[in-house]
C-alpha positions in Angstrom: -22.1 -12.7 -2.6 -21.2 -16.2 -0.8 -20.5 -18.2 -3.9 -19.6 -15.2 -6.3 -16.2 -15.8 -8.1 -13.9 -13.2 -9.5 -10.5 -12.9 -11.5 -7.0 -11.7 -10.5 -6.5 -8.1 -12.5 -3.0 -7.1 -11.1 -0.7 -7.7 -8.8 1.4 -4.7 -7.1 4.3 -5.4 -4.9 6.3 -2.3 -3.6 10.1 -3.2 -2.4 10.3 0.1 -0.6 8.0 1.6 1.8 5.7 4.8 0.1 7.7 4.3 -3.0 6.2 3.8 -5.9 6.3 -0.4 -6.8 5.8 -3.0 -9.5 3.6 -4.9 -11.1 3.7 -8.4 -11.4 2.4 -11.1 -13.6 2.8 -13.7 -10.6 3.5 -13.7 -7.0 4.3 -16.1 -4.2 2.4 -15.3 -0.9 3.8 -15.6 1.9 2.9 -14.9 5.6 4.5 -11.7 5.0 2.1 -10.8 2.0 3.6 -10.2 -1.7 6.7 -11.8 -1.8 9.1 -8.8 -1.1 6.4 -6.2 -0.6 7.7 -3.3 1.8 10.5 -5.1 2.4 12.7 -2.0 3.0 12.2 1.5 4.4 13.7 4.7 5.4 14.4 6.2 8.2 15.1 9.7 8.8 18.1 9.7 11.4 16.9 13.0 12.7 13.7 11.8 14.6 14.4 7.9 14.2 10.2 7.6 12.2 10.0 5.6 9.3 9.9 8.0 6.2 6.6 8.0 4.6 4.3 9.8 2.4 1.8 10.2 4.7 3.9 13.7 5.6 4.3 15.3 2.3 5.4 18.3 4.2 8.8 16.9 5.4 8.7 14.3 2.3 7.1 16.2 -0.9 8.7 13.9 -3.9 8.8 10.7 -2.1 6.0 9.1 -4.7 8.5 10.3 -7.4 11.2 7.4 -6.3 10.5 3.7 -7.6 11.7 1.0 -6.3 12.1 -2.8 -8.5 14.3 -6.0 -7.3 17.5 -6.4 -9.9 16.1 -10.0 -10.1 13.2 -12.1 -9.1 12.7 -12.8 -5.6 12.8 -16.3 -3.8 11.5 -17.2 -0.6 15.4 -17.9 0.7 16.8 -15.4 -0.6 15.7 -11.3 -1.6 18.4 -10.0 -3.9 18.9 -6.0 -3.8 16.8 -3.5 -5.1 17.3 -0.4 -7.6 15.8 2.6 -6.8 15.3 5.0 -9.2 15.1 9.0 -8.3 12.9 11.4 -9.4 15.7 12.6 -11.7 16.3 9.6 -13.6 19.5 8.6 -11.4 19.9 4.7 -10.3 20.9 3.4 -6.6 21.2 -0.1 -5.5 20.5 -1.2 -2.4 24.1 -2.7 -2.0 25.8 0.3 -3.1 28.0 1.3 0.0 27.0 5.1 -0.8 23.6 4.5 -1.5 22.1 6.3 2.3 24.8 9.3 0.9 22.9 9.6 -2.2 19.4 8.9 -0.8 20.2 12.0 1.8 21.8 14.2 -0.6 18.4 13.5 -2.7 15.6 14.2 0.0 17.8 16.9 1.9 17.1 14.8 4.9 19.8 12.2 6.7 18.1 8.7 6.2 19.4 5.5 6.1 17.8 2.0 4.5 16.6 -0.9 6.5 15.3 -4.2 6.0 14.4 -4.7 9.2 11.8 -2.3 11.6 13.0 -0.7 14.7 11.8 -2.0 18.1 8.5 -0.2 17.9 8.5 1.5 14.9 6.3 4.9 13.8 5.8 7.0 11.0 4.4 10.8 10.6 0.9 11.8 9.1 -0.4 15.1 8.1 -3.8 16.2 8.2 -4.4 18.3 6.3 -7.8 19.4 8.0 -5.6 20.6 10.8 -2.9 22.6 8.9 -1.5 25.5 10.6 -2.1 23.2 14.4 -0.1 21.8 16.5 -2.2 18.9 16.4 -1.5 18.6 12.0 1.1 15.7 12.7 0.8 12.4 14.4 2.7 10.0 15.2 1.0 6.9 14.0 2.3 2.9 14.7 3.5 0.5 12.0 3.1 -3.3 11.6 -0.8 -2.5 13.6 -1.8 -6.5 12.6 1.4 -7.8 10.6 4.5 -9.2 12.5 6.9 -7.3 14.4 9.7 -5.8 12.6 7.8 -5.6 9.8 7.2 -1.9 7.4 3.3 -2.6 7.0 0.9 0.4 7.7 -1.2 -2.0 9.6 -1.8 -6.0 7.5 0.3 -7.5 5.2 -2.2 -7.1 2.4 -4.4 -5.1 1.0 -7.0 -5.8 -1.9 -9.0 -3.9 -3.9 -11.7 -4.4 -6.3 -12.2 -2.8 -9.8 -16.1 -1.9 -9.0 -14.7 0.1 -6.2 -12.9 2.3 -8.2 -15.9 2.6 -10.9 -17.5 3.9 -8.0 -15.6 6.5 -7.4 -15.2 7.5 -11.5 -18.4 7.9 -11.6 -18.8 10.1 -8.1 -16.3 12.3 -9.6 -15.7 12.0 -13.3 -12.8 14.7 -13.5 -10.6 12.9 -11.1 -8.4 9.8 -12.2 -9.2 6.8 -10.0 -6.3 4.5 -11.0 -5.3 1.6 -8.6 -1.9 3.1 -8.3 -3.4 5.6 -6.1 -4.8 3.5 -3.3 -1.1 1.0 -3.5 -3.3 -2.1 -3.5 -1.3 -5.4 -3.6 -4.2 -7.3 -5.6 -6.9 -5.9 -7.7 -9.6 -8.2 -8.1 -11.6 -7.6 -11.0 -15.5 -8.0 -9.9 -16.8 -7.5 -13.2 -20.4 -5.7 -13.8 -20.7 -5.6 -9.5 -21.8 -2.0 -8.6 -20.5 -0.1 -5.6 -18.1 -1.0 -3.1 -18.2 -4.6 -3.2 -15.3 -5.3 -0.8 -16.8 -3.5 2.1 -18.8 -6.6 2.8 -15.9 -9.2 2.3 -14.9 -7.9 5.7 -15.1 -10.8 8.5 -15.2 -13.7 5.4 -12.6 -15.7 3.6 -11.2 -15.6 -0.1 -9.3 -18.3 -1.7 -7.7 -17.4 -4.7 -6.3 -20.3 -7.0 -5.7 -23.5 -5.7 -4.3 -23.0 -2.4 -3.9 -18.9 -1.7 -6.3 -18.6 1.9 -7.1 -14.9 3.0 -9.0 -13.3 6.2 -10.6 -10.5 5.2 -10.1 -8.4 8.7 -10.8 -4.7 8.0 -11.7 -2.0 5.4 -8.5 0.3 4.3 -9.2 3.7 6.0 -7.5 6.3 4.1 -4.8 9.8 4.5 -4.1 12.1 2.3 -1.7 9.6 0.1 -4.2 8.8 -2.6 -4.6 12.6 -3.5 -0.9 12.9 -4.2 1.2 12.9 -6.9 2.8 10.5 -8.2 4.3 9.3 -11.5 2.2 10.8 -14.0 -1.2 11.5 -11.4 -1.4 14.9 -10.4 -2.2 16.1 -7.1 -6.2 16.2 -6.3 -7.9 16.6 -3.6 -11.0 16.1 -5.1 -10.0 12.2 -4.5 -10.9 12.3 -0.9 -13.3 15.0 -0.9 -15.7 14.0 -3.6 -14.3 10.1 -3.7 -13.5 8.8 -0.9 -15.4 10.2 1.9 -18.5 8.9 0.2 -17.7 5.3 1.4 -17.3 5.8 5.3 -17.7 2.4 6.7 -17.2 0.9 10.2 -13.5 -0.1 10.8 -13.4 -2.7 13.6 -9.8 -1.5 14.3 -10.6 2.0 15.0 -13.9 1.7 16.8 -15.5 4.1 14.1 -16.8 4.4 10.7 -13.9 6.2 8.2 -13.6 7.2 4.6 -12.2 3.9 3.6 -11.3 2.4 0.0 -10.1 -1.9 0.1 -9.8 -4.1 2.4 -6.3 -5.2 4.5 -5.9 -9.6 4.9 -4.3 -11.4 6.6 -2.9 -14.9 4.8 -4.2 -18.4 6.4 -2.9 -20.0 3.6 0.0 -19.5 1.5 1.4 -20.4 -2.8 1.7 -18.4 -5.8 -1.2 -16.7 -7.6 -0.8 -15.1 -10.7 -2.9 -13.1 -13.2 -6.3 -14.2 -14.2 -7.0 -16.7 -10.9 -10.2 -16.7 -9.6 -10.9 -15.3 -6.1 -13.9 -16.9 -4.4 -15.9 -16.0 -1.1 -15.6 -19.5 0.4 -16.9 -18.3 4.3 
């Protein structure tokens, strides 16, 4: 695995946090990941938590809304976002009613940042503890990406395309698209078997001529991949018969968890692009 080399499949970037994103021929990478990745979020005014799938029970459309920059991004200057609603309706982020029409749409008060609270949170179901008082946490943002930012824990998060042969094959009826796991690259690794990633963890990638990644942890996973969204249907089956088959050690949590990709952190930055290779260089 040292000296194996792969190629860029997609690139994912998602302006809004838990909405559904874009994909992208080509990217800059910045310390801050994608170029404009989570670079907004919601917050319900109610209990001051960053809105998130992760609590379909208070949010149940949230991975209906998408979210796409009205033009390309630079590293001086992030222009404002549309974001479409389930229904078909259009709001830009410079629209002075736009937290009006966000509220009337989720029934909730929210209003949307581009900057974290001081210690920002979000809520997560469990579904294994529905019906508890314990079936909600209250879980940190930003765990290993800078402060004030709308990262779940690392400003990147990879994923391989053996990985999610894997789980095809451990459950054929299920549909294990990358859209599932919101990966910001997809490395293609080719006729690899298994969860390849899980042992990138600890090493460094390079991807192109100048792109420098940590590899820090494996992605431990919540119920968002077995949600709906766009045209995936809701399935538990993803997590029950997927991805609970690949419980690895997380060095974050101090246990092994059903996990699926690894998060980064960038050591070096520059553009990649479609079709680069990604190499194990340490």
């Amino acid at each position: 695995m040292e000296n194996s080399a792969f190629n860029i499949a997609t690139i994912w970037r998602y302006p809004v946090k838990s909405m559904m994103g874009e994909e992208l021929n080509a990217s800059a990478i910045t310390a801050l990941g994608v170029l404009g990745d989570r670079a907004f979020a919601l917050v319900d005014e109610e209990t001051g938590k960053i809105v998130s799938a992760k609590n379909p029970q208070k949010w149940p459309s949230f991975f209906y809304y998408r979210a796409a920059f009205a033009s390309a991004p630079s590293t001086s200057n992030l222009p404002p976002i549309w974001i479409t609603l389930p229904n078909g309706a259009l709001v830009r982020s410079d629209d002075a009613q736009r937290d009006q029409i966000l509220s009337d749409a989720l029934k909730r008060k929210v209003t949307l940042h581009n900057s974290a609270p001081e210690k920002p949170t979000l809520e997560q179901f469990w579904p294994e503890y529905a019906g508890q008082s314990n079936e909600v946490s209250q879980e940190a943002v930003a765990g290993d990406a800078p402060k004030g930012t709308f990262f779940d824990y690392a400003t990147l998060h990879l994923l391989t395309t053996s990985s999610l042969d894997r789980l095809n094959k451990l459950y054929p009826e299920g549909r294990f698209e990358a859209r599932r796991f919101r990966p910001n690259i997809v490395v293609d690794t080719g006729k690899l078997e298994g969860f390849v990633e899980n042992d990138w963890v600890g090493k460094t990638v390079q991807i192109g001529d100048s792109v420098k990644l940590a590899i820090t942890d494996p992605c431990p996973r919540c119920i968002m991949p077995t949600l709906a969204q766009g045209d995936l249907p809701r399935d538990l089956g993803v997590m029950n018969k997927g991805i609970m088959q690949n419980r690895v050690q997380v060095p974050f949590a101090g246990k092994p968890l059903p996990s699926i990709g690894v998060y980064a952190r960038v050591i070096t930055g520059g553009v990649i692009k479609h079709g680069d290779v990604l190499s194990i260089v340490s």
